[in-house]
N, CA, C and O atoms as a printed pandas DataFrame, in Angstrom:
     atom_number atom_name residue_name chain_id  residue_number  x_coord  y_coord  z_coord
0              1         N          UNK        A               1  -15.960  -58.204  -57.666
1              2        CA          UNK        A               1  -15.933  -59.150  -58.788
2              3         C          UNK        A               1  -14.905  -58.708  -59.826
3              4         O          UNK        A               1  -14.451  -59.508  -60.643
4              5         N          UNK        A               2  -14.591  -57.589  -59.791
5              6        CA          UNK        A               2  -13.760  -56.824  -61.079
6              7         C          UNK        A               2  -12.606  -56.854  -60.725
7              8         O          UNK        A               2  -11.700  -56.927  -61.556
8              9         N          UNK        A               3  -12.316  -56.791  -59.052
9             10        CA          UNK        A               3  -10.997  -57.323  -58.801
10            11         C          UNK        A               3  -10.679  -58.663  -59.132
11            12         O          UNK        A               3   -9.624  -58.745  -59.761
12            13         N          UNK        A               4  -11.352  -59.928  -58.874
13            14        CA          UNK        A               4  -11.342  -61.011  -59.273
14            15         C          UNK        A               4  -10.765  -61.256  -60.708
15            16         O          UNK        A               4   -9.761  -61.778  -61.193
16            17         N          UNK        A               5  -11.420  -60.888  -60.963
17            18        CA          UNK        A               5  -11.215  -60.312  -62.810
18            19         C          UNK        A               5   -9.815  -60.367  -63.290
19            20         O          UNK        A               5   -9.149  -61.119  -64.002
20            21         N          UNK        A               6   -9.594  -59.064  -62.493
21            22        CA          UNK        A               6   -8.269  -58.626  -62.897
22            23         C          UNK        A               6   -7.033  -59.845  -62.600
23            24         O          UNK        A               6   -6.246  -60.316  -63.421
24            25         N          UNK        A               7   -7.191  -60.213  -60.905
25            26        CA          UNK        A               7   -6.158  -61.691  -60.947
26            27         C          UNK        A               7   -6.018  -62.543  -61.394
27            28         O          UNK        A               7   -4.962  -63.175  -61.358
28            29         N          UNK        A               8   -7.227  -62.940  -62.091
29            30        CA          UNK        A               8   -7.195  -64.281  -62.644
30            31         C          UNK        A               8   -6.622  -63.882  -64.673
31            32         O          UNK        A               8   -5.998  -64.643  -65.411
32            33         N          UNK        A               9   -6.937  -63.041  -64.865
33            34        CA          UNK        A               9   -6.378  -62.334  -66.043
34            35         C          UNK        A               9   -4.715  -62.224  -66.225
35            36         O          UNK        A               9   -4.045  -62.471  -67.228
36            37         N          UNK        A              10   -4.164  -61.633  -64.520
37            38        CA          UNK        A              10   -3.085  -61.545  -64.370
38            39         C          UNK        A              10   -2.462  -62.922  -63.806
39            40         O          UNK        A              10   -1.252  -62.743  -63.664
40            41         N          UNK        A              11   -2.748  -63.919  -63.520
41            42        CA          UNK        A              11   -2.378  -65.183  -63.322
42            43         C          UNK        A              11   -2.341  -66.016  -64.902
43            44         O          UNK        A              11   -1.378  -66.689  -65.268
44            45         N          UNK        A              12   -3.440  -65.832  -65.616
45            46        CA          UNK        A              12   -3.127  -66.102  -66.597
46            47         C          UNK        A              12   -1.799  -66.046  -67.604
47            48         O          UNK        A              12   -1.048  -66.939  -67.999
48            49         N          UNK        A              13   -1.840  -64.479  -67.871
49            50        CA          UNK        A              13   -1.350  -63.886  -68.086
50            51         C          UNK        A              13    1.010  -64.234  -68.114
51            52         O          UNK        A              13    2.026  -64.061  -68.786
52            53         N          UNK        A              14    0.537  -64.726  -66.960
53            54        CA          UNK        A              14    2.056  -65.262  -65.918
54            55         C          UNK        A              14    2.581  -66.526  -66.477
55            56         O          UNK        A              14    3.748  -66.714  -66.822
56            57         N          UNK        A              15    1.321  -67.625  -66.550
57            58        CA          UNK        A              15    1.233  -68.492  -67.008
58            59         C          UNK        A              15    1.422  -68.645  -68.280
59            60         O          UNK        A              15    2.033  -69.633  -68.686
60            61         N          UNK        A              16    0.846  -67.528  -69.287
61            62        CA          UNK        A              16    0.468  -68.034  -70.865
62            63         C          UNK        A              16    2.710  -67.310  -71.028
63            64         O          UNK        A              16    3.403  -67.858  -71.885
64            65         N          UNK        A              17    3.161  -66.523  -70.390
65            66        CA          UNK        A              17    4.562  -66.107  -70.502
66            67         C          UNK        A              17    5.572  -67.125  -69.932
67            68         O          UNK        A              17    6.623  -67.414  -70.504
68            69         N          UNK        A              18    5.249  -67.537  -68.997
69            70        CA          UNK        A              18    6.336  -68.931  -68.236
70            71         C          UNK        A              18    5.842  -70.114  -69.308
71            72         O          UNK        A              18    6.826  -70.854  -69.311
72            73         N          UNK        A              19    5.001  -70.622  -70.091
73            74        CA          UNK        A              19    4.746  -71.587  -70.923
74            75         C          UNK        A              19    5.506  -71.161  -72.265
75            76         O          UNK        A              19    6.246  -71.916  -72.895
76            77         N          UNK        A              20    5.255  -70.026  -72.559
77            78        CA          UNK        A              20    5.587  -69.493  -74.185
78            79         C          UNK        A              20    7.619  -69.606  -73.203
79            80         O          UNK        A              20    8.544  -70.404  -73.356
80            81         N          UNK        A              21    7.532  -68.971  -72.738
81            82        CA          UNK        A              21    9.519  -68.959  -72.522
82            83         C          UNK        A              21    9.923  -70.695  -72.123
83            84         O          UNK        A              21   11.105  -70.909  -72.390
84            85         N          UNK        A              22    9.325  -71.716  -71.656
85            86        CA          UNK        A              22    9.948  -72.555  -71.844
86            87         C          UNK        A              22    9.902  -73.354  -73.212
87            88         O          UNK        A              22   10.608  -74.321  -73.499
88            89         N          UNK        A              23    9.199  -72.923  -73.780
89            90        CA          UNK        A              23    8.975  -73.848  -74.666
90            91         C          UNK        A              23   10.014  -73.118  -76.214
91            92         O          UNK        A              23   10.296  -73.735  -77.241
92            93         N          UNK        A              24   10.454  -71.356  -75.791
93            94        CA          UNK        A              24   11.338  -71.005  -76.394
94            95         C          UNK        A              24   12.578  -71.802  -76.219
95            96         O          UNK        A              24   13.413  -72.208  -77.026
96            97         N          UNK        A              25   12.458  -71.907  -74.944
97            98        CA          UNK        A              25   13.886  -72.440  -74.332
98            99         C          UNK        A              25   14.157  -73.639  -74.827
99           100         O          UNK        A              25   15.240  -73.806  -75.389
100          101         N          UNK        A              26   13.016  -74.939  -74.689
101          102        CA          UNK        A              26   13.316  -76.078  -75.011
102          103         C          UNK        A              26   13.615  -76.466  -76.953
103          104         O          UNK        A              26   14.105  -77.395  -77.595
104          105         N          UNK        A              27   12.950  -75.062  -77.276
105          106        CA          UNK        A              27   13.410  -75.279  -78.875
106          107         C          UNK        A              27   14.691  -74.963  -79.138
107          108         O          UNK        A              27   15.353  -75.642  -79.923
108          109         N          UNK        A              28   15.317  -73.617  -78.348
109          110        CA          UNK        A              28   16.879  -73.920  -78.553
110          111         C          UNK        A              28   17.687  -74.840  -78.569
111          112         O          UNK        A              28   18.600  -75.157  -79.331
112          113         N          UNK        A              29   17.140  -75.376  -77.362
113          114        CA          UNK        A              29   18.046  -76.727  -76.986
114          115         C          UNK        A              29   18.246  -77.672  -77.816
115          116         O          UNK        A              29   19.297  -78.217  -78.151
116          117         N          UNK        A              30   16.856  -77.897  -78.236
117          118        CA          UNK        A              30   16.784  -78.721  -79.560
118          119         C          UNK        A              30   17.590  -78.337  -81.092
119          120         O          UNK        A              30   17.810  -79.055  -82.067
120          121         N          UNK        A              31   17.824  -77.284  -80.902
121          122        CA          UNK        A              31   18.071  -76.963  -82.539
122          123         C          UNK        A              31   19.594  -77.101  -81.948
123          124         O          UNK        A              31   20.308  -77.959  -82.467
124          125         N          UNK        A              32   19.971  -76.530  -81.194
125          126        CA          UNK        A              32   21.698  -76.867  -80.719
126          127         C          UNK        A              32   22.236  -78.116  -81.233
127          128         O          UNK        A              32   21.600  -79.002  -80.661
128          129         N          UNK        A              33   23.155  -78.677  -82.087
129          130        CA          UNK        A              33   23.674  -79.498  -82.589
130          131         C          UNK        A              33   24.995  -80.554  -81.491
131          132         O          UNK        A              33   25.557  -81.636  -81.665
132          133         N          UNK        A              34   25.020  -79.487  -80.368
133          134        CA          UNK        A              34   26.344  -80.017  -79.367
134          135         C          UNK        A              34   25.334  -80.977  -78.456
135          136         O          UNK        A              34   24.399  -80.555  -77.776
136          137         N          UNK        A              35   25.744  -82.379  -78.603
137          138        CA          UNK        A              35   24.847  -83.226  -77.546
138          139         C          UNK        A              35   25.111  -82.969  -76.216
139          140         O          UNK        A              35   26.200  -82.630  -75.752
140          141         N          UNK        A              36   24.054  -83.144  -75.605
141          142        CA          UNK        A              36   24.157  -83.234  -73.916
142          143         C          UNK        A              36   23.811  -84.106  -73.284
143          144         O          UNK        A              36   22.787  -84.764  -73.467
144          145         N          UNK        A              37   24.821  -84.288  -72.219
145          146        CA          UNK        A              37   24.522  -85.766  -71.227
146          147         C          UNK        A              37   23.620  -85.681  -70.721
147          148         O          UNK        A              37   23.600  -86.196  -69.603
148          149         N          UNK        A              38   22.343  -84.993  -71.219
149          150        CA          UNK        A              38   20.648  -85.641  -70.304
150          151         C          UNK        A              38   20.180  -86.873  -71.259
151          152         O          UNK        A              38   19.100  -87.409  -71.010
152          153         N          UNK        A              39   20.884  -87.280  -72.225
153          154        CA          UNK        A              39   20.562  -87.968  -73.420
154          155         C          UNK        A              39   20.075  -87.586  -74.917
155          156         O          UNK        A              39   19.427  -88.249  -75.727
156          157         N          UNK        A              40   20.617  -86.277  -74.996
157          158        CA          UNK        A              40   20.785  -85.823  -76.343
158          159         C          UNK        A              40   20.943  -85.942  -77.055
159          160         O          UNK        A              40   21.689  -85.006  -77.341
160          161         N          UNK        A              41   20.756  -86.828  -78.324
161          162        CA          UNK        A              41   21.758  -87.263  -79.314
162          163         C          UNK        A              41   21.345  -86.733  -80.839
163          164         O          UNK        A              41   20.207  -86.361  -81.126
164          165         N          UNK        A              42   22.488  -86.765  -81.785
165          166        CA          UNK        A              42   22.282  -86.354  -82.636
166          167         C          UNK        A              42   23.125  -87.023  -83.651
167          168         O          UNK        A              42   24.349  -87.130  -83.577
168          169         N          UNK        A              43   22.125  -87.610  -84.920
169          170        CA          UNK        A              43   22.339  -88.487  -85.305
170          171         C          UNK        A              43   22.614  -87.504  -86.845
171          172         O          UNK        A              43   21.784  -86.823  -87.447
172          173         N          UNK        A              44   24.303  -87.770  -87.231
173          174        CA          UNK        A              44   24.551  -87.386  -88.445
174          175         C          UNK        A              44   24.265  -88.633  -90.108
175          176         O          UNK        A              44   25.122  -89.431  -90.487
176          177         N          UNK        A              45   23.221  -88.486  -90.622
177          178        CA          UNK        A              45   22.866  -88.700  -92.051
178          179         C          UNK        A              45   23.647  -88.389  -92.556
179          180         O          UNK        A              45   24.066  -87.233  -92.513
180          181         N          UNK        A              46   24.321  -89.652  -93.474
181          182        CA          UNK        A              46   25.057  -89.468  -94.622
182          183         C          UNK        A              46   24.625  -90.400  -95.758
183          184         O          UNK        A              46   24.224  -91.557  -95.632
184          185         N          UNK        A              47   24.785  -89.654  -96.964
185          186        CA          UNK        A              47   23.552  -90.496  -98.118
186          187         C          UNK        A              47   24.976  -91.512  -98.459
187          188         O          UNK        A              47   26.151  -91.216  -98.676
188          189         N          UNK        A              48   24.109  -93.077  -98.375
189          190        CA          UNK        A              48   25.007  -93.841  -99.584
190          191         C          UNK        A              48   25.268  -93.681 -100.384
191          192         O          UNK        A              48   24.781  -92.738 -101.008
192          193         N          UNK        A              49   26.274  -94.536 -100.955
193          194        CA          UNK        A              49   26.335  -94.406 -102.611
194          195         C          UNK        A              49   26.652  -95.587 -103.099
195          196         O          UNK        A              49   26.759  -95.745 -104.315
């Protein structure tokens, strides 16, 4: 049972690190200002006057 334990801890574990790194990843992408042809766009605000 304690082996059990341990894999499912270590599967976790795999999981809670491959979730946290894409979601690092996908915030870079986002903050990157250079659009990309997956449909990226970035819309420059400029105040009236």
């Amino acid at each position: 049972m304690k082996k059990v334990g341990v894999v499912l801890i270590a599967i976790g574990l795999g999981l809670l690190t491959f979730v946290v790194f894409n979601f690092v990843k996908e915030k870079t992408k986002m903050a990157s200002p250079i659009p990309e042809e997956e449909g990226v766009k970035v819309i420059f605000v400029t105040p009236a006057k």
